[in-house]
C-alpha positions in Angstrom: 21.5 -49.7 19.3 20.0 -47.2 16.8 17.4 -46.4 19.6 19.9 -45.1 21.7 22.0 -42.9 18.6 18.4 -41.1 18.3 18.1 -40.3 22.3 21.6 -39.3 22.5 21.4 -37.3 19.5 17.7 -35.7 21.0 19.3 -35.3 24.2 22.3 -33.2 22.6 20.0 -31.2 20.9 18.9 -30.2 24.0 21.9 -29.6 25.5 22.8 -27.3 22.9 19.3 -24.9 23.1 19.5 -25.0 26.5 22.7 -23.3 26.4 22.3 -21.4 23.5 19.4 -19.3 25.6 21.5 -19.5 28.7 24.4 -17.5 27.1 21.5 -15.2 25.2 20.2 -13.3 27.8 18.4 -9.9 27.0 18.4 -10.5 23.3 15.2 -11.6 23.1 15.8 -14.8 22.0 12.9 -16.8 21.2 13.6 -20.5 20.5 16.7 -22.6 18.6 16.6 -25.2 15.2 19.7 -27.5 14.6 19.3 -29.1 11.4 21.4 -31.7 10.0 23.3 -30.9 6.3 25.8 -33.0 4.4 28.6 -30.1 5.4 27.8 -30.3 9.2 25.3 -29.0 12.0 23.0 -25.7 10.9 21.7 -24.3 13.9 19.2 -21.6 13.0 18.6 -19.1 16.2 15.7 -17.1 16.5 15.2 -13.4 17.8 14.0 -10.2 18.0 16.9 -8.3 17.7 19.3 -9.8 15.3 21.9 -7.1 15.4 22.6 -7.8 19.8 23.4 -11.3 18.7 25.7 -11.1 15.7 28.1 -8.5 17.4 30.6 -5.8 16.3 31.9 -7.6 13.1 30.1 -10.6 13.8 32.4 -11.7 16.7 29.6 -12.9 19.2 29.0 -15.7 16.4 32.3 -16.4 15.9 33.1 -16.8 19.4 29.7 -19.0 19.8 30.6 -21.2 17.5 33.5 -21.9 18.6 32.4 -22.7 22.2 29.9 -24.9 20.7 32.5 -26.8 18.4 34.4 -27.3 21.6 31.8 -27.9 23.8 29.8 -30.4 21.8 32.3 -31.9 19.4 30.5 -30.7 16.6 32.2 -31.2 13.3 31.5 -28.3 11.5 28.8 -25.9 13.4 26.8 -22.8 11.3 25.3 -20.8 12.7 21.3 -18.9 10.9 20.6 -16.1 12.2 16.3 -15.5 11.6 14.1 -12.5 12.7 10.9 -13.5 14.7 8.0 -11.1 12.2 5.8 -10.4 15.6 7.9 -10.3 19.0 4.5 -9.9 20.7 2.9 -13.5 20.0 6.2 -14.8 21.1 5.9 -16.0 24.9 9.5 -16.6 25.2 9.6 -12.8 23.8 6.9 -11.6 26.0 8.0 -13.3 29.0 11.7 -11.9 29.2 10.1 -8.7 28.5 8.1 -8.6 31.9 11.4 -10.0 33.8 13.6 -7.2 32.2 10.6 -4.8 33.5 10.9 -6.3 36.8 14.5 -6.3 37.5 14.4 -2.6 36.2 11.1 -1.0 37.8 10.8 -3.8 41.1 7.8 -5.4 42.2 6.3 -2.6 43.0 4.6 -1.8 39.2 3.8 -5.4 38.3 0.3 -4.2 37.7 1.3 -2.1 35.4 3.6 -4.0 33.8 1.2 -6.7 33.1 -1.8 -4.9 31.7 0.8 -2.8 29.2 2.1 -6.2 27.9 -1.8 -7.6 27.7 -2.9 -4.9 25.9 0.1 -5.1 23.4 -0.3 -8.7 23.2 -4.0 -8.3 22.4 -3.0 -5.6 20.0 -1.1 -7.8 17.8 -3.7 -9.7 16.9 -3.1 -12.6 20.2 -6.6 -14.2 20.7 -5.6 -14.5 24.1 -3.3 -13.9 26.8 -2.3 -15.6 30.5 0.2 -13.8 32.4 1.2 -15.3 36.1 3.3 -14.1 38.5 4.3 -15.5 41.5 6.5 -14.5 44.6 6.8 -11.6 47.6 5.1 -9.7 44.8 4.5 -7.0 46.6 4.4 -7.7 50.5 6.5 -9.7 51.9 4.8 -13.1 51.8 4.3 -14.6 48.4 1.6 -14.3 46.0 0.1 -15.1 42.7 -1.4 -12.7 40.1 -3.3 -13.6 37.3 -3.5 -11.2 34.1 -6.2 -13.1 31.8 -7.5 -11.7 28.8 -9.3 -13.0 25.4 -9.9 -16.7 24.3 -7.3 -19.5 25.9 -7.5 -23.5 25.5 -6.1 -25.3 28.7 -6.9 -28.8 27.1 -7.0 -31.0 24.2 -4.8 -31.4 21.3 -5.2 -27.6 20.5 -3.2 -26.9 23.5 -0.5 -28.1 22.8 -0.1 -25.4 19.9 -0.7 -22.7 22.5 2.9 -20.9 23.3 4.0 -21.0 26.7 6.9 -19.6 28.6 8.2 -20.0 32.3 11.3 -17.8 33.4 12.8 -16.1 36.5 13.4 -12.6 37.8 15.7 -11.9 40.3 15.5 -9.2 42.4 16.7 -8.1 46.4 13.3 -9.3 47.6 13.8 -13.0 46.4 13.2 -14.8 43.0 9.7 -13.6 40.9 8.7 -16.6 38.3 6.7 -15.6 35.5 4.5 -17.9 33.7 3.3 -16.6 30.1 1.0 -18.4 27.7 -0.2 -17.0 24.1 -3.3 -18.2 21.8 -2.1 -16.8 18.4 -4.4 -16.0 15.9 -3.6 -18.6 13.2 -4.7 -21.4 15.0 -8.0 -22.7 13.9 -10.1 -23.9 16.3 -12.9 -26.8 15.8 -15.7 -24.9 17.7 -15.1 -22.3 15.3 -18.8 -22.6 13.3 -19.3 -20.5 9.8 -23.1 -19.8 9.3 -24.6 -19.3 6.2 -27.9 -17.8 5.4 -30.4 -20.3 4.5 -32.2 -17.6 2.0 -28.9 -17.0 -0.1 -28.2 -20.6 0.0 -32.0 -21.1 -1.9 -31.7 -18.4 -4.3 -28.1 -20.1 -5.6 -30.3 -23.0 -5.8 -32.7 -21.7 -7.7 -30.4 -20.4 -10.4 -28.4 -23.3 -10.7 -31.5 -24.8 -11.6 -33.0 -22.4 -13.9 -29.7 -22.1 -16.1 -29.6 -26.4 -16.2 -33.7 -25.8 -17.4 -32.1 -24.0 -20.4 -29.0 -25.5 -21.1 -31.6 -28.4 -21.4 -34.5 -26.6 -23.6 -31.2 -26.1 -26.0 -30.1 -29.7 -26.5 -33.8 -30.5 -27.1 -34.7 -28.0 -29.4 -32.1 -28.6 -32.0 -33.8 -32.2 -33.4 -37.3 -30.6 -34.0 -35.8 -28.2 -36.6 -34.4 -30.9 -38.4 -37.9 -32.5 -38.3 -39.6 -29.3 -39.3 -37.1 -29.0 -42.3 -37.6 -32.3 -43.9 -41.3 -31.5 -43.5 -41.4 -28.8 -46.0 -39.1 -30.3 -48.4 -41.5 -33.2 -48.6 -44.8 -31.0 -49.1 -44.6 -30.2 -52.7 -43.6 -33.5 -53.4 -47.5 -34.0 -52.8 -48.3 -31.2 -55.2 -46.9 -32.5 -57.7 -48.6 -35.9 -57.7 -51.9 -34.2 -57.4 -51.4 -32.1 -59.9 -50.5 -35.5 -62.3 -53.3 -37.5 -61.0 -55.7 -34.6 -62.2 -53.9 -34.9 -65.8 -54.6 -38.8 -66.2 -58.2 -38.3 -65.5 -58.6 -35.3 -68.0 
């Protein structure tokens, strides 16, 4: 039974994002966060332009919330408004961009719609970039172009991190699906080797060494002065025997 309250309540979640970007079109809108808080749901929405979504007065979040309280049966919805820092390592981001060129310019300048978004990509500090689109792009039969650039993991565990994005652009030709997928440059990579010079490695040796030699010389020095001090104290001790012994025989 408690299984099932954690799918259903997953499967909600879901439900909720996936309308959430539905009814955010254009906005770029990146990805949603519902949080659970003792005074009800927080979902925390993020985008690139902030100001599109929270409206004249902040009606468009009024009136969201209320669709979702109705929709949902949510007890007490809030809606968190957050800023994504760098729109351009966002493939959600970067993705609507190229279908909001499309839908504007046609099919006709996808090339130069995907090398401008590369390069900004690459720009921002991306370590690398997969851009795929696929359709009557331009002819009439369909195609797919590939925009590659930089460093990109298809496999592994590391993967998984990499952001991906798949969305749709209509046009009168017929539907255009773009594929985007972002390295960002945070992610650290295990094939990522830091050398260090043997020679600098040595000479940090060698003075680690040299300052233990004399912090050592210190401790061992300190006992042989109190040695050489009791030695002079006891040396005219002797005189003074000698010079009674030479008295007794006079």
């Amino acid at each position: 039974m408690i299984e099932r309250k954690f799918v259903a309540q997953k499967i909600k979640e879901f439900q909720i994002e996936e309308y959430i970007s539905q009814s955010l079109k254009n906005v770029g809108h990146s990805h949603t966060k519902m949080v659970k808080t003792p005074l009800g749901e927080k979902i925390v929405i993020f985008t690139s332009r902030p100001g599109l979504i929270v409206g004249r007065k902040g009606q468009n979040i009024k009136q969201l919330t209320k669709t979702l309280k109705k929709r949902f049966d949510l007890e007490n919805p809030q809606i968190e408004i957050s800023e994504v820092t760098n729109p351009n390592l966002d493939a959600k981001i970067v993705a609507e961009k190229i279908v909001d060129a499309l839908e504007k310019f046609g099919s006709q300048k996808f090339k130069s719609i995907g090398h401008k978004i590369m390069t900004d990509v690459m720009n921002a500090g991306g370590l690398g970039i997969e851009i795929v689109i696929s359709g009557k792009v331009p002819s009439a039969r369909a195609k797919s172009w590939r925009f590659y650039q930089g460093y990109l993991k298809k496999c592994g565990d590391i993967a998984m991190s990499v952001s991906k994005a798949d969305l749709q652009a209509h046009l009168k030709t017929g539907v255009i699906g773009v594929k985007v997928s972002i390295m960002p440059p945070d992610l650290k990579l295990p094939d990522d080797i830091e050398l260090i010079d043997a020679v600098e490695t040595k000479i940090e040796e060698i003075k680690d060494k040299t300052e233990e030699a004399k912090e050592a010389g210190k401790e061992t020095k300190k006992p042989k002065q109190r040695k050489s001090a009791a030695n002079k104290t006891k040396k005219p001790r002797k005189k003074k025997d000698e010079s009674e012994a030479t008295a007794g025989n006079e």
